[in-house]
N, C-alpha and C positions, 0 to 999 in steps of 0.2 A: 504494500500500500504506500502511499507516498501523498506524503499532508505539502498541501502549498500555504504558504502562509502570508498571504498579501502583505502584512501591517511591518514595516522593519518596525527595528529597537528605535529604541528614542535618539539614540546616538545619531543617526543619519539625519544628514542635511535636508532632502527632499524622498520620501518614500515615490519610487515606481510602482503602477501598478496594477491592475488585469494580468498577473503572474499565472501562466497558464502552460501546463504542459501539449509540446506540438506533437512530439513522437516521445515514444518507449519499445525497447527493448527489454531482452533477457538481463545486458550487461553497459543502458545504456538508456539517459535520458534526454528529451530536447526540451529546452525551458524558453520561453518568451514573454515578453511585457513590453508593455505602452511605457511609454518614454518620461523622462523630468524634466525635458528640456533641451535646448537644442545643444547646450554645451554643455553636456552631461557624461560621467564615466558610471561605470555600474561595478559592482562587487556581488558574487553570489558566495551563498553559505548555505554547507549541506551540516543539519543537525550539530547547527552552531559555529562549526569550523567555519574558515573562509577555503573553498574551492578554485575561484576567480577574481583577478583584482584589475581593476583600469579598464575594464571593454569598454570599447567604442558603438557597440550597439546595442540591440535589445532582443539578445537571442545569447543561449550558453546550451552547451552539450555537452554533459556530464560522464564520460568510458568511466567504464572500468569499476561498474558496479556486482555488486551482488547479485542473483536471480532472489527473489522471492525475501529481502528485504524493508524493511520499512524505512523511509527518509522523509525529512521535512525542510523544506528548503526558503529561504528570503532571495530580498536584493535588495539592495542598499543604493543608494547613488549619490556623486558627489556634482554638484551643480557649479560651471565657472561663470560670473559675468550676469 
């Protein structure tokens, strides 16, 4: 199963957000969201860790999972300007 968690932690500057998964595999997942803005970096975190830091867009895909699994995942974003 796999929990999305629209809301970041307080910490983040601008929460992204329609966090949606696009694809899934066995050993693999595709994550997406509506944007913060136009000068925006994202960071993702699976079950707290950070996975992803600085993307330029609004898409992350996750290798190298588990089959059968449970994960819950954010995004954070850092807004310039």
């Amino acid at each position: 199963m796999i929990g999305l968690l629209g809301a970041a932690p307080a910490s983040a500057q601008t929460p992204p957000s329609n966090l949606a998964v696009t694809g899934v595999s066995a050993s693999q997942i595709d994550l997406s969201w509506a944007g913060s803005g136009v000068f925006a970096t994202y960071n993702g975190y699976r079950d707290g860790s950070q996975v992803a830091s600085g993307l330029g867009g609004t898409s992350y895909s996750d290798p190298g999972l588990t089959a059968f699994t449970e994960c819950d995942y954010y995004v954070t974003a850092t807004v310039f300007g």
